[in-house]
C-alpha positions as CSV (number, residue, x, y, z in Angstrom):
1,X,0.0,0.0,0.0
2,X,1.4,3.3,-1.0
3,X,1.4,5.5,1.9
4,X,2.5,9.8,2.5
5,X,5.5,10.1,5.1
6,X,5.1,12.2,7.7
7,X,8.9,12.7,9.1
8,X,12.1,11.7,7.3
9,X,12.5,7.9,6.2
10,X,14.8,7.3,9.2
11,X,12.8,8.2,11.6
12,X,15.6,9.7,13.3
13,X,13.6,12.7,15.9
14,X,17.4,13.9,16.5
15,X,18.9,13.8,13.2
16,X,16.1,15.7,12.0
17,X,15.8,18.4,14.1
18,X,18.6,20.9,12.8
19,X,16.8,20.3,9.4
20,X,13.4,21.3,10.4
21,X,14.3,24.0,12.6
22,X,14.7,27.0,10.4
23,X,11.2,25.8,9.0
24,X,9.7,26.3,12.7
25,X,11.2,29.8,13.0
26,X,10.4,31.1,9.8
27,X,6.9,30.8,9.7
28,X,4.5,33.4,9.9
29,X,2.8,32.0,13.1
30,X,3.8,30.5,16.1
31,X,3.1,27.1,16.4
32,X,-0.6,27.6,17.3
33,X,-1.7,25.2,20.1
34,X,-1.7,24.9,24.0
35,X,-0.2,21.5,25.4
36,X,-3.0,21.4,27.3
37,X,-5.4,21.2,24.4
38,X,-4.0,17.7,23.3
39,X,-5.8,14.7,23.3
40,X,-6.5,12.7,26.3
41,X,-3.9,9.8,26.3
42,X,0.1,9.8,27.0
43,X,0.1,8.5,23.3
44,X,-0.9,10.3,20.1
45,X,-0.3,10.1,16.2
46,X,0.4,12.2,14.4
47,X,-0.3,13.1,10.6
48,X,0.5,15.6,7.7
49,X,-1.8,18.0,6.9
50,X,-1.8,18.9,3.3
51,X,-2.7,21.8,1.1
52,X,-5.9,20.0,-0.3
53,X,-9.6,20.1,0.2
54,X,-11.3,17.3,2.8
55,X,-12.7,14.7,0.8
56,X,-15.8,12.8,1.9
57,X,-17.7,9.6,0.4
58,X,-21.2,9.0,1.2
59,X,-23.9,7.6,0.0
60,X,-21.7,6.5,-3.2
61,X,-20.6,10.3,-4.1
62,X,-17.9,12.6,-3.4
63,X,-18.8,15.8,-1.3
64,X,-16.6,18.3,0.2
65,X,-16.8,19.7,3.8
66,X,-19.6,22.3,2.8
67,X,-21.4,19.5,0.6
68,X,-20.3,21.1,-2.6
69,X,-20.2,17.7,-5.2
70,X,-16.2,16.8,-6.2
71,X,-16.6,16.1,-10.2
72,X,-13.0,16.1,-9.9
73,X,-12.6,12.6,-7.8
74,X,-14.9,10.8,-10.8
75,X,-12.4,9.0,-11.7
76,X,-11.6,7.2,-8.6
77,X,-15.7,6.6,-8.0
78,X,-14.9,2.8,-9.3
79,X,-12.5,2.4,-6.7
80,X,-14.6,3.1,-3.9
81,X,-17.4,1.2,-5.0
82,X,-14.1,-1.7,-5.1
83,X,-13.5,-0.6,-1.8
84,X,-16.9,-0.8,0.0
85,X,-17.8,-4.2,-2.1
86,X,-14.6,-5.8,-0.6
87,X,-16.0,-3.8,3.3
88,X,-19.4,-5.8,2.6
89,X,-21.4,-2.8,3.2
90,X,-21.9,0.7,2.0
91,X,-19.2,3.2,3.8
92,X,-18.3,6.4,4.5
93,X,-14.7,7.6,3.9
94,X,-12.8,10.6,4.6
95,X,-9.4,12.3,3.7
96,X,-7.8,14.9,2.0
97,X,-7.8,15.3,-1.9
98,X,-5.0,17.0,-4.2
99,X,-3.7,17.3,-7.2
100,X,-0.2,17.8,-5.8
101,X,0.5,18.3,-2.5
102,X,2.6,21.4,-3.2
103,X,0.3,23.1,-5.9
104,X,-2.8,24.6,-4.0
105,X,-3.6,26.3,-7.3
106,X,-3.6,23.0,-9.4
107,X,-6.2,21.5,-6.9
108,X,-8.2,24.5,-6.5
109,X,-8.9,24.6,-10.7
110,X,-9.6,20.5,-10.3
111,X,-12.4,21.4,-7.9
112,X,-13.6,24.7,-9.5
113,X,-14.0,23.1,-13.3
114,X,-15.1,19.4,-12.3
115,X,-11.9,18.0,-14.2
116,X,-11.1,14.0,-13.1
117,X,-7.9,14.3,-12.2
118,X,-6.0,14.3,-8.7
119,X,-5.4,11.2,-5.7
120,X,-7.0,11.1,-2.3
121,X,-5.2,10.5,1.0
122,X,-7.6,8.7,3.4
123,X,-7.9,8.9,6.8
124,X,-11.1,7.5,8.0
125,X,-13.4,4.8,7.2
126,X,-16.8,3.5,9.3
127,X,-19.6,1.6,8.1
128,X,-22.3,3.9,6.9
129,X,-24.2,2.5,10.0
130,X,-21.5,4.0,12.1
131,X,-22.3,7.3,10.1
132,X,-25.0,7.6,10.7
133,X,-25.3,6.8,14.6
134,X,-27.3,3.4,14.1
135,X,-24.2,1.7,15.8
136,X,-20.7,2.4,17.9
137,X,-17.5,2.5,16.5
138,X,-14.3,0.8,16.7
139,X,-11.4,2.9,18.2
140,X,-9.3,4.8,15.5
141,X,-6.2,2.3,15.6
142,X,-8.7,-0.6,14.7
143,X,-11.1,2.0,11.8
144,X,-7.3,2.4,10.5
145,X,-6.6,-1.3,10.2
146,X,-9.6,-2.2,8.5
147,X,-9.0,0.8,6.1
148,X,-4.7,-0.4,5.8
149,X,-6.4,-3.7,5.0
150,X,-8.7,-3.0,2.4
151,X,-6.5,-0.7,0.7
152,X,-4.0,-3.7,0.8
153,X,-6.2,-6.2,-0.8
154,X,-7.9,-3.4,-3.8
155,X,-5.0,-1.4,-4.4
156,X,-6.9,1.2,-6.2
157,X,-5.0,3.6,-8.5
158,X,-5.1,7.4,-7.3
159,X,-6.6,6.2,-3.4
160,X,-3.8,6.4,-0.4
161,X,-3.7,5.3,3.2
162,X,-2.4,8.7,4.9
163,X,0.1,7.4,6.9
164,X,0.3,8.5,11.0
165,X,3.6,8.5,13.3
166,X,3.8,7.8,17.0
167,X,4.6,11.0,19.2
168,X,4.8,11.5,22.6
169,X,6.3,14.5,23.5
170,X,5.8,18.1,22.7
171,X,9.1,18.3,21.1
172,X,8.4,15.3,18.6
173,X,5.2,17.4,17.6
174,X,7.5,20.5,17.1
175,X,9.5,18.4,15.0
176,X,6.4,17.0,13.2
177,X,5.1,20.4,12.6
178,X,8.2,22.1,11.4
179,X,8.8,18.4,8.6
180,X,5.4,19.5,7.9
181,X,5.9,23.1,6.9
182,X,9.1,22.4,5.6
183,X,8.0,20.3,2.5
184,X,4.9,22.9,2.1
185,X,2.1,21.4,3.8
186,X,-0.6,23.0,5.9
187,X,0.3,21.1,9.2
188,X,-0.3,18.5,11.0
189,X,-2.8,16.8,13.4
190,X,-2.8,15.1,16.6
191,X,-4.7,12.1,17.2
192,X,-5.7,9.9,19.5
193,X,-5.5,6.4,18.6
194,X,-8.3,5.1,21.1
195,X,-11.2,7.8,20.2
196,X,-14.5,6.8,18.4
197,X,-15.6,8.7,14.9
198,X,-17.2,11.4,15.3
199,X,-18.8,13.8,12.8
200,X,-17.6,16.7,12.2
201,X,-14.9,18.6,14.4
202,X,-13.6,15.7,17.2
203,X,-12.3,16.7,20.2
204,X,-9.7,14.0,20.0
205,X,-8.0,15.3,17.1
206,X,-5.8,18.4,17.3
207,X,-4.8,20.4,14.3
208,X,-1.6,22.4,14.5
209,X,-1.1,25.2,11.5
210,X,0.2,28.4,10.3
211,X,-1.9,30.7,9.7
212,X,-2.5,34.4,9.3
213,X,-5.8,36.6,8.6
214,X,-6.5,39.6,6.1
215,X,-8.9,41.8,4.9
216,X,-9.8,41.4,0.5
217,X,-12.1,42.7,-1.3
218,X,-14.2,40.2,-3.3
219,X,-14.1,41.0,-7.2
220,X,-16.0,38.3,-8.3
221,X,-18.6,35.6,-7.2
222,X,-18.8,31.6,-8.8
223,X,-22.5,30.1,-8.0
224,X,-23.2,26.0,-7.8
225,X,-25.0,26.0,-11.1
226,X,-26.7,22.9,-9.9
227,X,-28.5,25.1,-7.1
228,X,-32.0,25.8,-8.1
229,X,-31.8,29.1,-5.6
230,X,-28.4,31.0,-5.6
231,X,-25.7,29.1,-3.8
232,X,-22.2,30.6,-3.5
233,X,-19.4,28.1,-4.7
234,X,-16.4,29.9,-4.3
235,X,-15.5,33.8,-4.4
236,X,-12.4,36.0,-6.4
237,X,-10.2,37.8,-3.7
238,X,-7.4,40.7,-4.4
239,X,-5.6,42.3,-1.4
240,X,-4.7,45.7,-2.3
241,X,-3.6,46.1,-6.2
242,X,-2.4,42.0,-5.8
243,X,-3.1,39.5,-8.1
244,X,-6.5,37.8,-7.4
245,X,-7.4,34.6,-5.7
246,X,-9.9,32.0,-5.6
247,X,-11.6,31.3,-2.1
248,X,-13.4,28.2,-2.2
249,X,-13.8,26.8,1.3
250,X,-14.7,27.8,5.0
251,X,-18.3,28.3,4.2
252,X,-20.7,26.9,5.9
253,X,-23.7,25.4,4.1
254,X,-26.4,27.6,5.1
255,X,-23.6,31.4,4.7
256,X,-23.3,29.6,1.4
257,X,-26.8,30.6,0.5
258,X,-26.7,33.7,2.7
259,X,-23.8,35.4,0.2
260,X,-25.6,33.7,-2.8
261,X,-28.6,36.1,-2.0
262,X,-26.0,38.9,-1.3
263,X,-24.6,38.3,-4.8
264,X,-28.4,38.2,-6.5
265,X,-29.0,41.7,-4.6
266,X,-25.9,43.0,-6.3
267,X,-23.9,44.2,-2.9
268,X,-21.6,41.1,-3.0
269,X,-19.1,42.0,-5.2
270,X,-16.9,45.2,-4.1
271,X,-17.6,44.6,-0.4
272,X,-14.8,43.2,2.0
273,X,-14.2,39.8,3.8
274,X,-12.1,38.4,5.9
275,X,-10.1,35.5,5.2
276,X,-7.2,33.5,6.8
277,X,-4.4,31.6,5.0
278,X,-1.1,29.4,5.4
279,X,1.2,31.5,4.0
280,X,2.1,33.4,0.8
281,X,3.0,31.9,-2.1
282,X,6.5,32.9,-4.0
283,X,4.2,35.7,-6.2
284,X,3.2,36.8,-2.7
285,X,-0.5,35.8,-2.8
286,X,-2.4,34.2,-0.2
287,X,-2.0,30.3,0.3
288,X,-4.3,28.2,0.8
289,X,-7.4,30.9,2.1
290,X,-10.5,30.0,3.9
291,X,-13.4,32.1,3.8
292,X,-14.3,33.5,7.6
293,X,-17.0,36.4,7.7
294,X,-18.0,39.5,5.2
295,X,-16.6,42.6,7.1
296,X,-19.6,45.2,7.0
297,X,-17.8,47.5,9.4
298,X,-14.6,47.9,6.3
């Protein structure tokens, strides 16, 4: 099974550390958690976090978080009907979809324009039962062995097991954070290995990223054509006299139709929102930016 390292291939925490370093002190943020925000548990994994947009399977179609359809992951739909024929029941999966890991901008124009193309990191996978809270769980480590396992026997083209590494100090997740940054990823997360699924945010997991907030003006507004009433899909940024940028995530499902009724008064465009992002790209513009309130008072 292919899988997406985490930390160098020696596993080394010490050999590694001068290299990541720099990465740590460089970025724009301090690492942004408290220690005593972790998991419960002496004993966490922890993963990459890449530039990409969470992918979710259910009901036998790909949604992102804000239930916008991903026409660009058609391709793998044949996998993961492979996937939950060799489970023995319908399932839901969950994990992080790219084009490349180091190309926001690539993804990004997958997801706006519906093209097939791009793989999928998973992370999760429960019986849709499970989903749906007709039945308990299996702990994390044992949801991940099923998933290793499946993924092992199918070995479908374009689907990978993200791959987790055992921390137990603050130091190692440091270290994890600053690999993380270092090869251009978002961050990393902090798991517990004995929690149950949970939908939505889980207060086992712990995500640890750069990040950074500004004020853009929006210059141009993409609607879900398949929306019978007006649905925002994603929205064109510019800071200042910058180049623009495409904002495509951090709504919510219902502020989706809020701005989309905005837009069809005509006040959308020209107004100012705020937005956060992991860094600037080498042209300077904003990485990787989620959508977080219109600013009425700018």
């Amino acid at each position: 099974m292919m899988t997406i390292s985490v930390f160098p291939s020696s596993g080394d925490f010490a050999a590694a550390r001068n290299e990541c370093s720099m990465a740590v002190a460089m970025g724009p943020k301090p690492i942004a958690y408290r220690p005593d925000l972790l998991p419960a548990g002496g004993e966490f994994k922890l993963e990459l976090k890449h530039n990409g947009i969470t992918f979710n399977w259910v009901d036998g179609r790909a949604y992102s978080n804000e239930a916008v359809p991903m026409r660009c992951c058609d391709h793998l739909v044949p996998a993961f009907e492979a996937l939950e024929k060799i489970s023995g029941e319908p399932m839901y999966f969950q994990g992080e979809y790219m084009v490349d890991q180091n190309n926001w901008r690539a993804t990004m124009s997958a997801f706006n324009t519906g093209t097939p193309s791009g793989i999928v990191a998973l992370w999760e996978a429960v019986p849709m039962t499970v989903y749906h809270g007709r039945q308990v769980s299996q702990p994390l480590h044992v949801r991940r062995q099923h998933l290793e396992t499946i993924l092992d026997v199918v070995q479908p083209h374009g689907i990978l097991g993200q791959r987790w590494e055992t921390v137990e100090s603050e130091e190692q997740i440091e270290l994890g954070a600053g690999v993380a940054w270092d090869e251009g990823a978002e961050g990393v997360v902090i798991k517990d290995p004995t929690s149950p699924f949970v939908r939505g945010p889980s207060r086992y997991w712990l995500k640890i990223k750069q990040h950074e907030t500004l004020d853009v003006t929006i210059v141009d507004v993409r609607l879900d054509t398949d929306e019978a009433q007006p649905r925002v899909k994603s929205l064109l940024c510019r800071e200042g006299d910058g180049a623009p940028f495409r904002v495509a995530t951090g709504f919510g499902n219902e502020e989706r139709y809020v701005l989309g009724f905005i837009h069809a008064s005509g006040m959308l465009v020209g107004t100012v929102c705020e937005v956060k992002s992991q860094g600037r790209t080498a042209e300077g513009i904003p990485e990787n930016p989620s959508y977080l309130r219109l600013r009425e008072d700018k």
